[in-house]
Each structure stands twice: as structure tokens, then as C-alpha cells.
C-alpha positions as CSV (number, residue, x, y, z in Angstrom):
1,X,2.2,-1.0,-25.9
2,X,2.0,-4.2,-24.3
3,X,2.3,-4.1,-20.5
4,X,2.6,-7.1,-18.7
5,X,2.0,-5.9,-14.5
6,X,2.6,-8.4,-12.0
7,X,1.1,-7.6,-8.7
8,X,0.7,-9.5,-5.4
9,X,-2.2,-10.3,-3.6
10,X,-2.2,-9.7,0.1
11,X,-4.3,-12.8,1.2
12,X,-8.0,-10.8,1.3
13,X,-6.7,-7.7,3.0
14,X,-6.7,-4.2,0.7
15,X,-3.6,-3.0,0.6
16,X,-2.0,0.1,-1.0
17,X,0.0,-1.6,-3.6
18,X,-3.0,-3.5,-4.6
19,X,-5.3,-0.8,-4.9
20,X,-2.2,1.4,-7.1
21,X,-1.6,-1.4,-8.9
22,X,-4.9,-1.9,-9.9
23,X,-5.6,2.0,-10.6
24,X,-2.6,2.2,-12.6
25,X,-3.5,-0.8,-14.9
26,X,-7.0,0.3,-15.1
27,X,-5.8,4.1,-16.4
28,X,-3.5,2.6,-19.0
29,X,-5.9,0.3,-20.4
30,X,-8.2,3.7,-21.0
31,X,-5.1,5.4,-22.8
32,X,-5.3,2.5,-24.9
33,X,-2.8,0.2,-24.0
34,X,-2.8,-3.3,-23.4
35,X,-2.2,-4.0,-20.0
36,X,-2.8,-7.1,-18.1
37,X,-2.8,-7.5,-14.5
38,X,-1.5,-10.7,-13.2
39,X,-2.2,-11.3,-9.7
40,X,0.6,-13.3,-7.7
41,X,0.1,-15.0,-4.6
42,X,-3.5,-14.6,-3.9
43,X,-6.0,-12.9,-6.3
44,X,-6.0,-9.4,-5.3
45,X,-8.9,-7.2,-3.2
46,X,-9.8,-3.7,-4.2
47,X,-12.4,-1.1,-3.4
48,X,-13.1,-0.5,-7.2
49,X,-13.0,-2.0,-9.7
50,X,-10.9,-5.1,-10.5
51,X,-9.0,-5.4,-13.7
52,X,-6.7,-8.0,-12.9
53,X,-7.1,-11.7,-14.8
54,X,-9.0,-14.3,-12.9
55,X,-5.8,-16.3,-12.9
56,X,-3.3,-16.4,-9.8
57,X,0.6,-17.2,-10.9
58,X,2.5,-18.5,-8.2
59,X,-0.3,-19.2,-6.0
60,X,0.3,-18.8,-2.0
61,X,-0.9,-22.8,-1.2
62,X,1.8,-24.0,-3.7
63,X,4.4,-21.7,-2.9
64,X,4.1,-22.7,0.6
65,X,3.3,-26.5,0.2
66,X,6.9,-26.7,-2.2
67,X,8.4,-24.6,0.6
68,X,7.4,-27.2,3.2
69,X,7.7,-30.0,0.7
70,X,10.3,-29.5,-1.9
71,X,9.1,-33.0,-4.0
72,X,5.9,-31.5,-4.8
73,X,7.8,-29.7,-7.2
74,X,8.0,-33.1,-9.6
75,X,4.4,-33.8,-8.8
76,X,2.3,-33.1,-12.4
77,X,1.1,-29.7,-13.4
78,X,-2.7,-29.9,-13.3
79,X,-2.0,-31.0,-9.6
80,X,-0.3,-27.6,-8.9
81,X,-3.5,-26.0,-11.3
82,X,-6.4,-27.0,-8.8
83,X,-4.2,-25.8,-6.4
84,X,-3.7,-22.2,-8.1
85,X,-7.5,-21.7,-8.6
86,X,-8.5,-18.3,-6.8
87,X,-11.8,-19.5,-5.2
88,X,-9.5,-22.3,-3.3
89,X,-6.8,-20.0,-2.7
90,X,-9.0,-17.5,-0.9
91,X,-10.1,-18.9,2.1
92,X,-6.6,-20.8,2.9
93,X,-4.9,-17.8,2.8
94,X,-6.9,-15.7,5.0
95,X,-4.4,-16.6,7.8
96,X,-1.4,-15.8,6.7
97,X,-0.9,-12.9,8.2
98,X,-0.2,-15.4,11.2
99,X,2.7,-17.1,9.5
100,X,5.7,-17.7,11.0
101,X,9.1,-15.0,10.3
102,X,11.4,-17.8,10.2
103,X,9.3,-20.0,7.6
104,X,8.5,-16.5,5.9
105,X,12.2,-15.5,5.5
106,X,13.0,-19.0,4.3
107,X,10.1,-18.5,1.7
108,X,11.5,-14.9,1.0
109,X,15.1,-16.3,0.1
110,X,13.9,-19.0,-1.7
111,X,11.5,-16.6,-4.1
112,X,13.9,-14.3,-4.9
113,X,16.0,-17.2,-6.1
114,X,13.5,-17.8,-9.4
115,X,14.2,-20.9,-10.9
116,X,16.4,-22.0,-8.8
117,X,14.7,-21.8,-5.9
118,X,11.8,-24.4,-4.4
119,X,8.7,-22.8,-6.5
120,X,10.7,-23.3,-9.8
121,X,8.0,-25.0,-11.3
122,X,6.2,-22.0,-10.4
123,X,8.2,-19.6,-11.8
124,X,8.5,-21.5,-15.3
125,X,4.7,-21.5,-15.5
126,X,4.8,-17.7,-15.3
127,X,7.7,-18.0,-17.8
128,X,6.3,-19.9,-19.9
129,X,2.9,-18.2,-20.2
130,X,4.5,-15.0,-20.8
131,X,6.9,-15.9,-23.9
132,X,4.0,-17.8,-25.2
133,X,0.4,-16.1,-24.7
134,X,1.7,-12.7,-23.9
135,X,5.0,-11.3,-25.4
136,X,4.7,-8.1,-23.5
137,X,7.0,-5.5,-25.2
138,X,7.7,-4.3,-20.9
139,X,7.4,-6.4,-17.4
140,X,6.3,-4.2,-14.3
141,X,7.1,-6.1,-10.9
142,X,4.9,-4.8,-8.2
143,X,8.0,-4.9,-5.8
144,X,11.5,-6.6,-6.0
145,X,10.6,-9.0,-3.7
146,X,8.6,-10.9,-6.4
147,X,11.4,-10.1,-8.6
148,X,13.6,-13.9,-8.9
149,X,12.2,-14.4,-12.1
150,X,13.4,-11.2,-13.5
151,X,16.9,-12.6,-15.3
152,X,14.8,-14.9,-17.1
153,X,12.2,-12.7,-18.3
154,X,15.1,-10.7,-19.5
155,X,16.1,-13.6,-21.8
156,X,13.1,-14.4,-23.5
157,X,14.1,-11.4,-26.1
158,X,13.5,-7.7,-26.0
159,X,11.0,-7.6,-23.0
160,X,12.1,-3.8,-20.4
161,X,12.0,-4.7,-17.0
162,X,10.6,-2.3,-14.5
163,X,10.1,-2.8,-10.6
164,X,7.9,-0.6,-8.4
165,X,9.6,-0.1,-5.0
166,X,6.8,0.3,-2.5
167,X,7.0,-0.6,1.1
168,X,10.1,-3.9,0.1
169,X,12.1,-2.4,3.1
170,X,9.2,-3.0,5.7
171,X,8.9,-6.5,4.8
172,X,12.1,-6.6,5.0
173,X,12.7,-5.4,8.5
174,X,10.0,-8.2,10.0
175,X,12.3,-10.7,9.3
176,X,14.7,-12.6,11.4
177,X,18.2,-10.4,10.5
178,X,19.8,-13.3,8.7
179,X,17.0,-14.1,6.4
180,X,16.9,-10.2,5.3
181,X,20.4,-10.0,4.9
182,X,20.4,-12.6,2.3
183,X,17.2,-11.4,0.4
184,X,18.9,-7.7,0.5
185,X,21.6,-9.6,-1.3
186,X,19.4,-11.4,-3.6
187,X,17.7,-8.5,-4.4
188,X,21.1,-6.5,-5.2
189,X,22.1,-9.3,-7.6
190,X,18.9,-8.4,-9.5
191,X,20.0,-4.7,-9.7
192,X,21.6,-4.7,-12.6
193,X,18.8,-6.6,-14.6
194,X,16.4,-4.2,-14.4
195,X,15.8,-1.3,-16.6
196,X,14.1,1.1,-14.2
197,X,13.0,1.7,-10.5
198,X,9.4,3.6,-10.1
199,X,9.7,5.4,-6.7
200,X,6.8,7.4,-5.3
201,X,8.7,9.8,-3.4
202,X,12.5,11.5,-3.1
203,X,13.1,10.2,0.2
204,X,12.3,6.2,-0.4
205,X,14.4,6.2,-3.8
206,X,17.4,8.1,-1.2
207,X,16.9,4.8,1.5
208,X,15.9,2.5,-1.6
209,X,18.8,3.4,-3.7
210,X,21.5,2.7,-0.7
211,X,19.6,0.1,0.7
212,X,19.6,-1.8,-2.9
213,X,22.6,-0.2,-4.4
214,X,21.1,1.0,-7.4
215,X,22.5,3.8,-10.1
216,X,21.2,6.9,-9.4
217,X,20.1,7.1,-13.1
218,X,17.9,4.0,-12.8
219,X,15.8,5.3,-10.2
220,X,12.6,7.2,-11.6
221,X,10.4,9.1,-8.4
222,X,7.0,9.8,-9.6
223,X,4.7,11.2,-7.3
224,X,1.7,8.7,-6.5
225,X,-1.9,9.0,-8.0
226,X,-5.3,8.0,-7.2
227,X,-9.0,7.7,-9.0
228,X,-9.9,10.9,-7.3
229,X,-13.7,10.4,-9.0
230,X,-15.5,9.3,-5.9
231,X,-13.9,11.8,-3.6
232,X,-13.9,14.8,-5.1
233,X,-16.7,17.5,-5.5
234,X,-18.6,16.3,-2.7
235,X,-20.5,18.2,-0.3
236,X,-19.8,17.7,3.6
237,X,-22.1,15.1,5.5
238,X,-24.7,16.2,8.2
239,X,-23.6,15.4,11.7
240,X,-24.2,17.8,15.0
241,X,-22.7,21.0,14.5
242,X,-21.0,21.0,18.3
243,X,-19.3,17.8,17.7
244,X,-15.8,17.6,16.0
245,X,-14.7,14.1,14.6
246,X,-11.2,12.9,14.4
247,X,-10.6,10.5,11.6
248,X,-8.2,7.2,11.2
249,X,-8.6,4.9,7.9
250,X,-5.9,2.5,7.4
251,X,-5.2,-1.2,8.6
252,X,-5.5,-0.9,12.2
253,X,-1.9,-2.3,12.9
254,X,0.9,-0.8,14.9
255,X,2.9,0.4,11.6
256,X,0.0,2.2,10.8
257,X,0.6,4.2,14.4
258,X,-3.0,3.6,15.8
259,X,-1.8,3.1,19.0
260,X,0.2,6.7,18.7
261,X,-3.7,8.3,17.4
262,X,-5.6,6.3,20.8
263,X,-3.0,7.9,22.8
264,X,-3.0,11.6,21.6
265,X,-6.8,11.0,21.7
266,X,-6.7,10.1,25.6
267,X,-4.5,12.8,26.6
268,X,-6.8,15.4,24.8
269,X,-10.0,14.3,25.9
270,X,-10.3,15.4,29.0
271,X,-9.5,19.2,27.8
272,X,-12.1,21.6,28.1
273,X,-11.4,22.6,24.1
274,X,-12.0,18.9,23.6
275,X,-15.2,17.6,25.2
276,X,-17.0,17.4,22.0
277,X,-14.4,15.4,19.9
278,X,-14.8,12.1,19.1
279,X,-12.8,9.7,17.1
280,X,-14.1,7.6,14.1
281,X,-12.1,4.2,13.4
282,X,-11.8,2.6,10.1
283,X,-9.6,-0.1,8.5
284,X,-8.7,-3.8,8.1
285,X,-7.7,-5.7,11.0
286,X,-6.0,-9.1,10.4
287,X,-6.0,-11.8,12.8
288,X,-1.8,-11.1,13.7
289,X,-3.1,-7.9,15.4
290,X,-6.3,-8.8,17.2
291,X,-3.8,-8.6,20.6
292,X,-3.0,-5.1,19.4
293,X,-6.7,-4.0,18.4
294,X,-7.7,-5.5,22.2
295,X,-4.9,-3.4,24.0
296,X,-6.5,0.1,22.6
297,X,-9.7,-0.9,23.1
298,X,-9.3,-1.5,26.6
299,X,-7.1,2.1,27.0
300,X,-10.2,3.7,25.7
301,X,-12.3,2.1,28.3
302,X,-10.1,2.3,30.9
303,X,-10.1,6.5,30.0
304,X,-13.8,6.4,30.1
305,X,-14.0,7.0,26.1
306,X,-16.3,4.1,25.6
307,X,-19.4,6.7,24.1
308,X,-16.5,9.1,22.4
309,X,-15.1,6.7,19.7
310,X,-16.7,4.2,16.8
311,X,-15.0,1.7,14.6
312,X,-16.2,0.6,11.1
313,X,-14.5,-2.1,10.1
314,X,-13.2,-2.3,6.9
315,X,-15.6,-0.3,4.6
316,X,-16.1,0.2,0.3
317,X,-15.1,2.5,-1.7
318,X,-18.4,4.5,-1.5
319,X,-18.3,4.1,2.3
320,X,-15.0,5.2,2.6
321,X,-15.6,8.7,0.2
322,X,-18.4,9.0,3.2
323,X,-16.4,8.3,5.7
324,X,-13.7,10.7,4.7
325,X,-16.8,13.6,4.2
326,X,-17.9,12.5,8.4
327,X,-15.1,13.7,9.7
328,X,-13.1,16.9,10.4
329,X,-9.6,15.8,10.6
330,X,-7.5,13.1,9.2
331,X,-4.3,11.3,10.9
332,X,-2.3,8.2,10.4
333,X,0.5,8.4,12.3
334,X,2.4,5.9,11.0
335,X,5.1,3.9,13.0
336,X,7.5,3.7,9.5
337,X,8.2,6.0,7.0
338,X,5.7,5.7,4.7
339,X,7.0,5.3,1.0
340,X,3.9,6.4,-1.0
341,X,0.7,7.9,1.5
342,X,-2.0,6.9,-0.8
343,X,-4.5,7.1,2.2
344,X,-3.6,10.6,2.6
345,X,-4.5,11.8,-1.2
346,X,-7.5,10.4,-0.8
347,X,-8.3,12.4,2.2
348,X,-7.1,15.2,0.3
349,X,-9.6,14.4,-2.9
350,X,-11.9,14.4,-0.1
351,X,-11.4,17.7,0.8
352,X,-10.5,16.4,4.3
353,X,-7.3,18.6,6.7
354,X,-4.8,16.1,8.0
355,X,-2.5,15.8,10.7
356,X,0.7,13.9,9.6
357,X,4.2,13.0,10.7
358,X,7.1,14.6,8.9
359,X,8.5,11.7,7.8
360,X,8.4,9.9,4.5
361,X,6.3,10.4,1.5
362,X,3.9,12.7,3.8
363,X,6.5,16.2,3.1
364,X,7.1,15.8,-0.1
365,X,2.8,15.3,-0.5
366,X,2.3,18.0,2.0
367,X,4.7,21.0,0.3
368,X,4.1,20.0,-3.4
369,X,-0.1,20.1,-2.9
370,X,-0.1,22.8,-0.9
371,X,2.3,25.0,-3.5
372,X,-0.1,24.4,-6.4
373,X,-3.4,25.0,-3.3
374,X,-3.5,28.6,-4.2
375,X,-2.5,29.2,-0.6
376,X,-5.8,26.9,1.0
377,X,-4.4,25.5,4.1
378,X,-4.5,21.6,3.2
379,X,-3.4,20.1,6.2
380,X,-0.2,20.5,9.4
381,X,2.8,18.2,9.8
382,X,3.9,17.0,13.9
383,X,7.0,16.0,14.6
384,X,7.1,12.0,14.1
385,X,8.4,10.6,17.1
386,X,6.9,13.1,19.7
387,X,3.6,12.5,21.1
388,X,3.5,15.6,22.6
389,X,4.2,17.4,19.3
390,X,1.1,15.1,18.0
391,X,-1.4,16.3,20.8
392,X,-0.3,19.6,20.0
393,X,-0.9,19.7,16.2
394,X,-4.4,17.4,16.3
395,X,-5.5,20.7,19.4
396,X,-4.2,23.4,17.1
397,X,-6.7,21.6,14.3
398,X,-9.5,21.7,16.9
399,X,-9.0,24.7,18.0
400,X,-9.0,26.6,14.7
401,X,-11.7,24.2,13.3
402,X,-10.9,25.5,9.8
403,X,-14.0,24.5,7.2
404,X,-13.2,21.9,5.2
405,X,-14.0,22.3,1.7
406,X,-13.5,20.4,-1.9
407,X,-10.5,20.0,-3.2
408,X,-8.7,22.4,-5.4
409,X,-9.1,21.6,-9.3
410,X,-5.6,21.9,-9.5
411,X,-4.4,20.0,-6.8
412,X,-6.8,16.6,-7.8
413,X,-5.4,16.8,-10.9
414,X,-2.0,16.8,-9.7
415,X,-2.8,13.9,-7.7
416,X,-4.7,12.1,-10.5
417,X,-4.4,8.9,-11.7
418,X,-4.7,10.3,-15.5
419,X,-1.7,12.3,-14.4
420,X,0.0,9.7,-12.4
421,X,-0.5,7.1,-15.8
422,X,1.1,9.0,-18.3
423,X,4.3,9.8,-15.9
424,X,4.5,6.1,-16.0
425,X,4.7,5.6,-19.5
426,X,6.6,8.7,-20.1
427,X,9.3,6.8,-18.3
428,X,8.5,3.3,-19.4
429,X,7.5,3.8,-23.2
């Protein structure tokens, strides 16, 4: 089968979506299909691996120069070219975490508008690209919102449209309300020219499904999957056998619930059960939360935790396998509801217990893995908006101190990317 997958770079920082994306692609070109990855935006950052062309469509300095300046879009194409090269689009987009909502929702309505919108020209190169080099048999969009070009993919013959529907909402709610009501509108117009919906859990196709008014029998929920090969099997890594090490790896951003982990970590520090825990940081921090990442470092000092915690920066792949062996227990407590909780089957591969709110994707993970665990305890569940219920749950792991040990065979396989793949093309074939 030919698969053409559209995914959007996220200006330098590793995001979920990109590192699914890339999996996913990567596991169907080893079942022997042909599947190319076509970054959007910016050229895309993984920790393995990258499979995606060295071509950006739709790159972020032209989208944003025709957003600003609507007659470059009659300027001539190799203009637009040197503009689209990934080694020039890389360090101008490191910032654009920084840009503003109002010029981003502007940008947002005009995207989802295709060819009719101010990257046009844009959009037509894409077009024209596919229907000539590519003739992919089916289109997979990364999300809707890099979707306007969808109706006109649909016309170039018998090409199936699918759209992956992974965090869309969360964008969504950062912009200005009258920008997002008109790209939830946008987006509903595309509904109907879309074969399929790939959801990674039962309760974002529920919000995602009302949200987007989609048919129930277009929406497909299959349960995320991960390369679980440099996580699994491994043993645990030396470190004092007194001390106890409470683990965060994701960006360190307020969605992401950092500032709910600091806290809980505060109030339990001072607990005689709890003198000899310490907390390890890890993660991406972009330069539209360096107020945020000040804030809890100074809430840390000002508790007198300077010696009990450690941050890592963003780290590898391989560093992050040994990061998730370092520590005891894992917890994100993420701000939203979380749509997919890929950071969380890693931890799992890992062999790692958790500590995770009860919303989102992170039940459906929780009772399906621990079902097929053969009754190993995997990990607890707190109440999402109480950070008392938090404290509680992150003690009860301390005090228990349960051993963690390699995942289950059964369990990494249902979280697989092998096993993740070929749900895919059961429902895309």
C-alpha cells in the first residue's frame, strides 16, 4: 500500500505526535509498505530514528511571511524553495513557541482554509507533488488542523483520507475564543471529507466526536503504541539503596502539570517517611515557559529542596530508557486531559510504577495493562484535580516502595508498535 503521512514539526521541540508519527511510519515501512513521511511546518525532532523525507511542505517561514504579507504569494516558486529548506527553517523557528495567539489564530483560520486561504501556493505545492510524484492509494493527516487541503486531495481520484486526532482540542483552547470558534467550524466543514478518525483512547473520540460533530461510525479508537525495544528487559540502575527517586519526563510546561508534581513534592518533603526522596526532572523547556520553569525553581528553594531535586534537560532516547530505570516512581500530572499518554507506556516498557490522574487516556491505559499484567501492580491513579489526593497516592507509593521490575511480555506487546501498526492498517487498508 501506498501511504502518504503528513506530520507537523513542532519548531525543534520532541513532541508526542512527532515521535508516533514517526514510530508508526517507521513500523509500516518494515511490514512492507510504502510509506512516506512528509514533515509540515518544520522538519520534525525525534529520539530515534528519523524516517521522514528531508523535505518540509508548507514550511513555517512561508506560512508566516504570506500570513504577514499576503503578495508574497505571487512572488516565484524557487523564492518560496530557499525559504522551505530545513537547515534555514530550523533556527528561525526555534521561537515560535513565543508567537502571538491573535497572529496564531489568524494563521489557524487561514490554514484550515487550503487553497483558499493565504498559503495557497503552499498548499498547491503539496497538491501538486502528491498527484504527480506520489499517487498515494491513502492520505494520513497528523491532526485536522493541517487538514484545509483535504477536499482537494480528495479530488485528485481515489486517494482515502484519514486524520489522526491527537491533542487538536488543546491548541484549540489557546486561542483567542473567536479565532477557535471559526477553526472548530472550519474543521466541521471538513468532516464529511474524510474517511476515518484514528483516536487513541474512548474518552477523546467521546469529546472529539461532539466537539467536531463527527458519525460515530467514522471514528476508529486504537489504543496507542510505542518502540518498546530500548525500554524493555532492562535491569534497574545502581543508586543508594536509602534514597527513593520521584520521576517527571515531559516538556516542563504547565499542561504537563509540573507545577502540581513541585507542589505535592513540597508538601511531602518534610515528612518523616519522606526524607530520603528526591525528585529527578526531565524534559523540554521552550522559551514561552522559562517564567514558569523560574517560578518552581524558586518554590523549591524557597522549601529548602535545593540538594533534594535535579533536572536533565531534555535527554535521548538512550538517556531517557536510563532515566526511566533511575527512578522509582513516575508522574505527570497533567493540567488537560491527556488524549494519547505516550510518556506513560514508555514508563511502563520501562518497568517503571506511576502515579497518574484519572483523567483522559491515562484509565483506559491503566485498566486495559493491568487486566492483561497477570495481576503485577503497574501503577495507582489520584484524583485529577485534588492535590491532596496526589500527595496521598505519590506517599502511599513511598511508603509501600513496591520493587520495580521489567515489564510483562504480554503487556509490551500490547503496547507495541508492531501491534499498534497493524491496527492501523486493519482500519485503513
Amino acid at each position: 500500500m501506498k501511504i502518504a503521512y503528513l506530520t507537523a514539526g513542532a519548531a525543534g521541540m520532541i513532541c508526542g505526535s512527532c515521535l508516533h508519527d514517526n514510530a508508526l511510519a517507521k513500523s509500516l515501512i518494515r511490514l512492507g509498505h510504502d510509506c512516506i513521511l512528509i514533515p509540515a511546518y518544520t522538519p520534525i525532532r525525534t529520539d530515534d530514528d528519523d524516517v521522514s523525507i528531508d523535505r518540509v511542505f508548507m514550511g513555517g517561514i512561508n506560512v508566516y511571511l504570506q500570513q504577514k504579507m499576503p503578495w508574497l504569494a505571487y512572488l516565484p516558486n524557487w523564492f518560496d524553495s530557499v525559504l522551505n529548506q530545513p537547515w534555514l527553517i530550523k533556527p528561525l523557528t526555534k521561537n515560535a513557541g513565543k508567537t502571538s495567539p491573535k497572529l496564531l489564530g489568524a494563521l489557524t483560520i487561514s490554514m484550515l482554509q487550503g487553497t483558499d486561504g493565504r498559503q495557497r501556493k503552499e498548499f498547491r505545492r503539496l497538491l501538486d507533488w502528491l498527484a504527480r510524484d506520489i499517487k498515494p492509494e491513502v492520505m494520513v493527516f497528523t491532526n485536522l488542523l493541517v487538514g484545509g487541503g483535504i477536499p482537494e486531495v480528495k479530488r485528485m481520484g481515489s486517494t482515502r483520507v484519514y486524520v489522526t486526532l491527537q491533542g487538536d482540542d488543546i491548541f484549540l483552547d489557546s486561542l483567542p475564543e473567536k479565532y477557535r470558534s471559526r477553526a472548530i467550524e472550519l474543521m466541521q466543514g471538513l468532516v464529511s471529507k474524510i474517511d476515518g478518525f484514528l483516536i487513541h483512547s474512548e474518552d477523546y473520540a467521546v469529546r472529539m466526536g461532539t466537539l467536531l460533530n463527527i458519525p460515530e461510525k467514522k471514528l476508529h479508537v486504537i489504543p496507542l503504541g510505542i518502540d518498546t525495544a530500548d525500554f524493555e528487559s532492562r535491569s534497574r540502575l545502581d543508586k543508594p539503596s536509602d534514597e527513593f527517586v520521584l520521576g517527571y519526563l515531559a516538556r516542563m510546561a504547565p499542561e504537563k502539570g509540573l507545577h502540581r508534581l513541585v507542589d505535592a513534592f513540597i508538601a511531602i518533603a518534610g515528612l518523616p517517611e519522606a526524607k530520603h526522596v528526591t525528585l529527578k526532572l526531565a524534559g523540554w523547556m521552550g522559551p514561552q515557559h522559562e517564567m514558569f520553569w523560574s517560578e518552581q525553581k524558586a518554590k523549591l528553594a524557597q522549601a529548602g529542596l535545593d540538594k533534594r531535586w535535579q533536572y536533565l534537560g531534555s535527554i535521548d532516547r538512550t538517556e531517557k530508557a536510563n532515566f526511566l530505570r533511575s527512578i522509582d516512581l513516575f508522574c505527570v500530572p497533567t493540567t488537560y486531559t491527556e488524549p494519547k499518554g505516550l510518556f506513560l507506556l514508555e514508563a511502563i516498557a520501562a518497568g517503571t510504577q506511576y502515579v497518574q490522574p484519572n483523567h483522559g487516556a491515562f484509565p483506559e491505559i491503566h485498566q486495559r495493562l493491568e487486566s492483561i499484567a497477570g495481576g503485577r501492580h503497574l501503577g495507582t491513579l489520584f484524583e485529577a484535580d485534588s492535590p491532596a489526593d496526589l500527595a496521598a497516592k505519590l506517599m502511599e507509593g513511598i511508603r509501600t516502595n513496591q520493587k520495580n521490575e521489567p515489564a510483562a511480555i504480554d503487556v509490551l506487546t500490547e503496547i507495541g508498535i508492531q501491534q499498534h501498526a497493524q491496527r492501523v492498517l486493519a482500519c485503513i487498508g
